[in-house]
C-alpha beads as a LAMMPS data file, in Angstrom:
LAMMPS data file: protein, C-alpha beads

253 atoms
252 bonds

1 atom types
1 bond types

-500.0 500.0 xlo xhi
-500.0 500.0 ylo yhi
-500.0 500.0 zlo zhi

Masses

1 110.0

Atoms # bond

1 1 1 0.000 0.000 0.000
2 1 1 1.246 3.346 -0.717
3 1 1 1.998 5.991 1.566
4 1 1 -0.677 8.248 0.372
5 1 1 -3.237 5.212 0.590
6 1 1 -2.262 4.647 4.138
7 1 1 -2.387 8.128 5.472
8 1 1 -5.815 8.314 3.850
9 1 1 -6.728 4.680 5.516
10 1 1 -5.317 6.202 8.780
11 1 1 -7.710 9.559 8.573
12 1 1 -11.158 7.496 7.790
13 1 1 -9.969 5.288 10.556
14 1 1 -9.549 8.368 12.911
15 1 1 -12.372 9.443 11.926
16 1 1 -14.881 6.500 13.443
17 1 1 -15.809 4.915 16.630
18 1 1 -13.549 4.333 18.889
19 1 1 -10.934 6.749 17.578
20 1 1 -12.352 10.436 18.702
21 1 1 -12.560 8.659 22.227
22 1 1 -9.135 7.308 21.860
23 1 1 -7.999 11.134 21.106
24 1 1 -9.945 12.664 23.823
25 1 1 -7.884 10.155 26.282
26 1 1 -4.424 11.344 24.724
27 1 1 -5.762 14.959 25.074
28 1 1 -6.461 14.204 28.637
29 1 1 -2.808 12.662 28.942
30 1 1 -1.011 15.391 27.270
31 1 1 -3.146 17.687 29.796
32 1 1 -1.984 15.778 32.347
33 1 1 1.958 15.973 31.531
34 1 1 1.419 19.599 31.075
35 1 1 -0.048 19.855 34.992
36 1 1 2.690 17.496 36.540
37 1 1 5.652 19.795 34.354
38 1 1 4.232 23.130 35.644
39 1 1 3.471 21.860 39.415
40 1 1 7.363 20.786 39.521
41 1 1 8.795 24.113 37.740
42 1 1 6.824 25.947 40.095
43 1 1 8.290 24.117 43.260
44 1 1 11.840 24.731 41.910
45 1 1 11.004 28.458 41.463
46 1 1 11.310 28.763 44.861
47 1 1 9.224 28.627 48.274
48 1 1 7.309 32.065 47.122
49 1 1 6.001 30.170 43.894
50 1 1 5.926 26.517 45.377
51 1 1 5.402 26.368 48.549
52 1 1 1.733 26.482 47.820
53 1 1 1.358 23.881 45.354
54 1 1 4.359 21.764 47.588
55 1 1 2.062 21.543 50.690
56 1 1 -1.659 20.795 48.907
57 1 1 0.087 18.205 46.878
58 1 1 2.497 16.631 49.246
59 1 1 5.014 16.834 47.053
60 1 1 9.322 17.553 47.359
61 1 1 10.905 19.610 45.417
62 1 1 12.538 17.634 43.144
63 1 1 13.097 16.747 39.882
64 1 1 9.763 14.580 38.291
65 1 1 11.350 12.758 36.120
66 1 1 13.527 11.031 38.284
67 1 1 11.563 10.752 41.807
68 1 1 9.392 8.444 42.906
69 1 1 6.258 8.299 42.843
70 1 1 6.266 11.508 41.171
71 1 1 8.489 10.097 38.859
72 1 1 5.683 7.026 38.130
73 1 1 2.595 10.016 37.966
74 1 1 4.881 11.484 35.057
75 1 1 5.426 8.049 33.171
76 1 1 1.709 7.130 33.273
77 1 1 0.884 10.776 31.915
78 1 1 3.188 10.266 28.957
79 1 1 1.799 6.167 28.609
80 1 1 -1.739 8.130 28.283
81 1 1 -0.334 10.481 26.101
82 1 1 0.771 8.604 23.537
83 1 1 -0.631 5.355 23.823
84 1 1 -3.718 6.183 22.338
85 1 1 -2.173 7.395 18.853
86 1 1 -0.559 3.964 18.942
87 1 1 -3.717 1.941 19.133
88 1 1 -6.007 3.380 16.980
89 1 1 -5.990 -0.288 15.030
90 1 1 -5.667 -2.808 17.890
91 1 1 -9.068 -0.668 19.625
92 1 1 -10.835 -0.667 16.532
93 1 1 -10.415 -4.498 15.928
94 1 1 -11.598 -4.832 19.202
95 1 1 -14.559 -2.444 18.834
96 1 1 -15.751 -4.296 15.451
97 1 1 -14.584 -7.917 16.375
98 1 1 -16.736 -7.986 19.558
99 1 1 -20.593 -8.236 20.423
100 1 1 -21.962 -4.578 21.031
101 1 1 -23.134 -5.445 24.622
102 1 1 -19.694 -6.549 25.095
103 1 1 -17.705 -4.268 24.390
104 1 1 -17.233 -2.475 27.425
105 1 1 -16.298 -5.203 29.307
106 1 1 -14.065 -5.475 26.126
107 1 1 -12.182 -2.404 26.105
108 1 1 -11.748 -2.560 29.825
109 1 1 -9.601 -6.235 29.330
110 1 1 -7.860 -4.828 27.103
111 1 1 -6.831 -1.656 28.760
112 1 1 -6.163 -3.677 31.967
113 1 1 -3.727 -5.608 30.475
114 1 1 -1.823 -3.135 28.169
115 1 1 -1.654 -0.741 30.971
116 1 1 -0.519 -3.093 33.720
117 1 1 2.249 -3.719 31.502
118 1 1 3.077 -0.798 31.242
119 1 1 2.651 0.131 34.638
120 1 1 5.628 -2.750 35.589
121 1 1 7.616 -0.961 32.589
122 1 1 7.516 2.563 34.282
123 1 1 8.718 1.475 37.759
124 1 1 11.362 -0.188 36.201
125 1 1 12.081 2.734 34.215
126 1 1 11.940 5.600 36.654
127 1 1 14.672 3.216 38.934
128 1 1 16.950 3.479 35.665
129 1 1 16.243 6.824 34.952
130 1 1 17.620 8.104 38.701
131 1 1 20.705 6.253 38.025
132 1 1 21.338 7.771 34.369
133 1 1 20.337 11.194 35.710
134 1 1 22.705 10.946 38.547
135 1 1 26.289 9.980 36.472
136 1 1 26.602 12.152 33.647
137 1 1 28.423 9.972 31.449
138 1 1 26.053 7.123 32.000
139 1 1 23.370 9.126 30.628
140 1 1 25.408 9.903 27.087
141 1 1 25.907 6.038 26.925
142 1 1 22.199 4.921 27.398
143 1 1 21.694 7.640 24.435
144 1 1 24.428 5.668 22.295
145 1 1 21.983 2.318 23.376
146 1 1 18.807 3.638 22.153
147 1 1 20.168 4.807 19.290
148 1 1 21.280 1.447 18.460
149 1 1 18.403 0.037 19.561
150 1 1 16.222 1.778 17.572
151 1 1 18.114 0.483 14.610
152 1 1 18.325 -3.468 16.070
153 1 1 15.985 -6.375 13.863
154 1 1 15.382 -7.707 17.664
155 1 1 13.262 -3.608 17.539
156 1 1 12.143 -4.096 14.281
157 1 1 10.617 -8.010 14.858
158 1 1 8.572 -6.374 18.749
159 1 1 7.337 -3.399 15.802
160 1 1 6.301 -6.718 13.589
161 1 1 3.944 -7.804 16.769
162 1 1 2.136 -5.055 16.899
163 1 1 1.142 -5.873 13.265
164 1 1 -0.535 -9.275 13.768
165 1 1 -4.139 -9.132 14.324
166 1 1 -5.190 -12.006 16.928
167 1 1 -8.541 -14.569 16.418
168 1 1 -10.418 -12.619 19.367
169 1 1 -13.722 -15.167 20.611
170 1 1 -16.716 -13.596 21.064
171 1 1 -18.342 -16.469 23.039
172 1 1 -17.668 -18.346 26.191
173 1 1 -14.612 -17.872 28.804
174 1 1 -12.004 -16.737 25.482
175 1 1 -14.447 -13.612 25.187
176 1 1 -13.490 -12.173 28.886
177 1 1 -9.798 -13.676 28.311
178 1 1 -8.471 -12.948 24.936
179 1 1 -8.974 -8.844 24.863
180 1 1 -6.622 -9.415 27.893
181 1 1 -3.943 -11.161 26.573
182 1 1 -4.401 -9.106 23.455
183 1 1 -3.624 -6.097 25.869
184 1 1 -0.853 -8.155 27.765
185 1 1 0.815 -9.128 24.632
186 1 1 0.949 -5.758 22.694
187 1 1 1.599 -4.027 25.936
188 1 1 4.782 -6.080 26.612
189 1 1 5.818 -5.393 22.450
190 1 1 5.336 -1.381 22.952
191 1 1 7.177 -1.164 26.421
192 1 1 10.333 -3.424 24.949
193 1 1 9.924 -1.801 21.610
194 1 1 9.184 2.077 22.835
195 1 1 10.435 1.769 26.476
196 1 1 14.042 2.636 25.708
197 1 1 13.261 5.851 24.270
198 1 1 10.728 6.817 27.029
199 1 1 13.108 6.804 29.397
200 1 1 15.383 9.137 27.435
201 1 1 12.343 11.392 27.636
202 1 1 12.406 11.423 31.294
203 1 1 15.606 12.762 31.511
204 1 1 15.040 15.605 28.891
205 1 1 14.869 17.969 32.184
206 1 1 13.454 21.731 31.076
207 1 1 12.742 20.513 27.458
208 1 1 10.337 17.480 28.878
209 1 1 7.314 18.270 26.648
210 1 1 9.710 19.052 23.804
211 1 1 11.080 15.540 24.589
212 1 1 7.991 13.878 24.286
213 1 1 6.309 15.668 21.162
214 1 1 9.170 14.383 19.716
215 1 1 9.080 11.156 20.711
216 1 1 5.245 11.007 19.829
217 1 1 5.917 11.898 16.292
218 1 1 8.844 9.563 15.801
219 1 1 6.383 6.421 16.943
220 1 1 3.578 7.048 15.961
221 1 1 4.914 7.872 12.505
222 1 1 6.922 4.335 12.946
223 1 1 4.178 2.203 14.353
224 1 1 2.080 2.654 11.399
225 1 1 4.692 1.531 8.920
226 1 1 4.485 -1.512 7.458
227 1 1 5.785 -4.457 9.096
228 1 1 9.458 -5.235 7.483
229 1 1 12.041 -7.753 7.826
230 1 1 14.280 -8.055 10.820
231 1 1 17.555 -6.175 10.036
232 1 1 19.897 -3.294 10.867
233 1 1 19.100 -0.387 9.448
234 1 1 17.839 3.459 9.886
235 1 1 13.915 3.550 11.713
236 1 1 12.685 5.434 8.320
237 1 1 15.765 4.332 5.897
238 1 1 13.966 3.963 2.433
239 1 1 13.850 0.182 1.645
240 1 1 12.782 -1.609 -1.383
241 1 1 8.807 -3.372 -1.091
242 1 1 9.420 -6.829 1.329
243 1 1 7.061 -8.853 1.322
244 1 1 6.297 -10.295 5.446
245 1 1 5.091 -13.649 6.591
246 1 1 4.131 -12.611 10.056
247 1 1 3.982 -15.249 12.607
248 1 1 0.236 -16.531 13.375
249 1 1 -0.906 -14.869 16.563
250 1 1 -1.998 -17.696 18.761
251 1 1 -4.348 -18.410 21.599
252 1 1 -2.956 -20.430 24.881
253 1 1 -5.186 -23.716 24.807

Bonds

1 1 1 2
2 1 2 3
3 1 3 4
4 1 4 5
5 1 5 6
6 1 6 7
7 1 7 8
8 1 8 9
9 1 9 10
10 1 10 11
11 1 11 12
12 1 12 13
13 1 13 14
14 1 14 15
15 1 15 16
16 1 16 17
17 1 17 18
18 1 18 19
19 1 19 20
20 1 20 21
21 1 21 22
22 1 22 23
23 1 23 24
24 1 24 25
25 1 25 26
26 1 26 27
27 1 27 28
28 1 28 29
29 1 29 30
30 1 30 31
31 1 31 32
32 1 32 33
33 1 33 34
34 1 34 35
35 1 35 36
36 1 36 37
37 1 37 38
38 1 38 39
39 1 39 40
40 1 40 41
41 1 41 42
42 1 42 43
43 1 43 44
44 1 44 45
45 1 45 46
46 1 46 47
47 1 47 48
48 1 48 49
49 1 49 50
50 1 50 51
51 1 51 52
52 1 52 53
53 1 53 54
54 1 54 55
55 1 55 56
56 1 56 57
57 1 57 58
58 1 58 59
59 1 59 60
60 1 60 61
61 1 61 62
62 1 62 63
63 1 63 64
64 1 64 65
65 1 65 66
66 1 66 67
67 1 67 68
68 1 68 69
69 1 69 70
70 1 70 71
71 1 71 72
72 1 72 73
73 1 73 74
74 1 74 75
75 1 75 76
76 1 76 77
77 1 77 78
78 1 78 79
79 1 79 80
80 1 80 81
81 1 81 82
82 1 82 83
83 1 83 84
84 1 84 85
85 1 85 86
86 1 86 87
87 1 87 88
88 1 88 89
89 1 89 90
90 1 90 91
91 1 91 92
92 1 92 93
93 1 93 94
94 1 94 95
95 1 95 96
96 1 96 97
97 1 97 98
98 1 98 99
99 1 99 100
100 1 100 101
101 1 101 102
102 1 102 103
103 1 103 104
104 1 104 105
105 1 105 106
106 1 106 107
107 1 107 108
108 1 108 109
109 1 109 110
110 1 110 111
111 1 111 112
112 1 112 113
113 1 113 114
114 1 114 115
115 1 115 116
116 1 116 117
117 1 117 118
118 1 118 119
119 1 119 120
120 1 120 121
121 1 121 122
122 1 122 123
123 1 123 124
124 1 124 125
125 1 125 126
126 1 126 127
127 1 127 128
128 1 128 129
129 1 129 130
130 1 130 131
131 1 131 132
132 1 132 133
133 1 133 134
134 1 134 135
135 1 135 136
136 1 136 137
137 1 137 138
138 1 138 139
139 1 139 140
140 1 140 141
141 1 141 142
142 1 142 143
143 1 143 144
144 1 144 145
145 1 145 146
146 1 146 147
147 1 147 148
148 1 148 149
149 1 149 150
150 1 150 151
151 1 151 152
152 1 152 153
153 1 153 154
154 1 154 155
155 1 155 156
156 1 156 157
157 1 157 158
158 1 158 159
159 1 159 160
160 1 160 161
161 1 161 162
162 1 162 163
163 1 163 164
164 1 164 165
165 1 165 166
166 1 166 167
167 1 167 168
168 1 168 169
169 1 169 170
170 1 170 171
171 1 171 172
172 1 172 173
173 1 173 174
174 1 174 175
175 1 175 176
176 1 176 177
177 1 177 178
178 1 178 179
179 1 179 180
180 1 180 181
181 1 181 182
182 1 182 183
183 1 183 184
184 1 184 185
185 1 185 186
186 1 186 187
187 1 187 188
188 1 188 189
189 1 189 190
190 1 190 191
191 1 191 192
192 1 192 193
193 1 193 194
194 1 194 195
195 1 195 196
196 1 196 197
197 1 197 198
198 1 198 199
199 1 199 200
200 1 200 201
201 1 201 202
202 1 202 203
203 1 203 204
204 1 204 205
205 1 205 206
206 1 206 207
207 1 207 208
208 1 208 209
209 1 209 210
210 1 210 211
211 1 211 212
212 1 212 213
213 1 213 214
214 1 214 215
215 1 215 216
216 1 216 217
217 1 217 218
218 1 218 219
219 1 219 220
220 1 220 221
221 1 221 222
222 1 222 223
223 1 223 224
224 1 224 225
225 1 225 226
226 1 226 227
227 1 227 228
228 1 228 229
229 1 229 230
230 1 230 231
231 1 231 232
232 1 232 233
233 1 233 234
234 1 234 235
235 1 235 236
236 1 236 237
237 1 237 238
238 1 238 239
239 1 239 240
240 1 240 241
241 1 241 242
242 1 242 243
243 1 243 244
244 1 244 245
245 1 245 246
246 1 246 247
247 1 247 248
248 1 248 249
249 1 249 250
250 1 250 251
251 1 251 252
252 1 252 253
């Protein structure tokens, strides 16, 4: 499919249930991220400026990206953020694959599982993210690491996951259990896949939100790609057609 075919399949997608919901959600996130950024510049302005905010919210002053919990509140605004961009197609599937008085129950599977994963992801991410922030050097090589992780096939083969639409039941127990594992299993392929460069975004400091809009560009733009062979290469190097047998997506038994 073309480029200009996709970004027009994107846009009618975008365009129908459950996508304005989905955006509303990121909106909500991005709101969010926006709040937590301003609360902590305002307690490192000083106690004239913070104090205020410091005492209704309990909160040190300290940096968010790096303290916990604050640190986690920051990470699930960004999850919220961005997630929803990134699941405009899994969401839909779910929303057309399932029984209209069971779809709630539906999208509330899947959402448990995805975001438990990612919940797991972010306290393992804030831990790594005080350490990097601490040691100067340590933080320029985790940059060097993403960077060649972003170019890795292992990357490019958790991308290829997030392409393979599962055989979702619509009767019985596999109705309550496979939106879950859907959420479980393309949870665990974002964090591994998009994780990395997160946690880079933590420890953007002042330029935080530039950090992230960033970041949200670069993955959303790459998540809808088509799937491609496992390789070393550039995220958006220009490659010639390939042609990918994507593993079946399979239900435990």
């Amino acid at each position: 499919m073309s480029i200009a075919r996709r970004r027009r399949a994107l846009t009618a997608s975008a365009r129908r249930a459950p996508a304005p919901a989905l955006l509303a959600v990121s909106v909500l996130g991005w709101a969010g991220m926006v709040w937590l950024t301003a609360m902590t510049a305002a307690q490192a302005a000083g106690p004239r400026f913070g104090s205020a905010i410091a005492a209704a919210h309990g909160a040190h002053v300290t940096d968010a990206a790096t303290s916990a919990p604050h640190g986690l509140l920051v990470w699930i605004a960004m999850v919220v953020a961005m997630s929803p961009l990134l699941l405009i197609r899994e969401v839909a599937r779910l929303w057309e694959g399932s029984l209209r008085r069971r779809r709630g129950p539906t999208m509330l599977a899947f959402a448990a599982g995805y975001g438990l994963v990612w919940l797991l992801a972010g306290a393992i991410a804030v831990a790594v993210a005080s350490v990097l922030g601490a040691i100067v050097w340590l933080g320029g090589f985790a940059v060097a690491l993403v960077i060649a992780w972003q170019c890795s096939p292992m990357r490019q083969r958790l991308l290829n996951v997030c392409h393979r639409v599962p055989r979702l039941r619509v009767f019985g127990a596999g109705a309550a259990w496979d939106p879950g594992r859907y959420g479980v299993v393309t949870g665990a392929a974002c964090a591994a896949s998009c994780g990395p460069i997160m946690v880079l975004v933590l420890l953007a400091g002042d330029f935080h939100l530039v950090a992230m809009i960033g970041a949200t560009v670069l993955l959303t733009a790459e998540r809808y790609h088509p799937a491609r062979r496992p390789r070393w290469r550039l995220p958006f190097a220009a490659t010639t057609p390939e042609h990918v047998a994507l593993a079946p997506y399979r239900h435990a038994t």
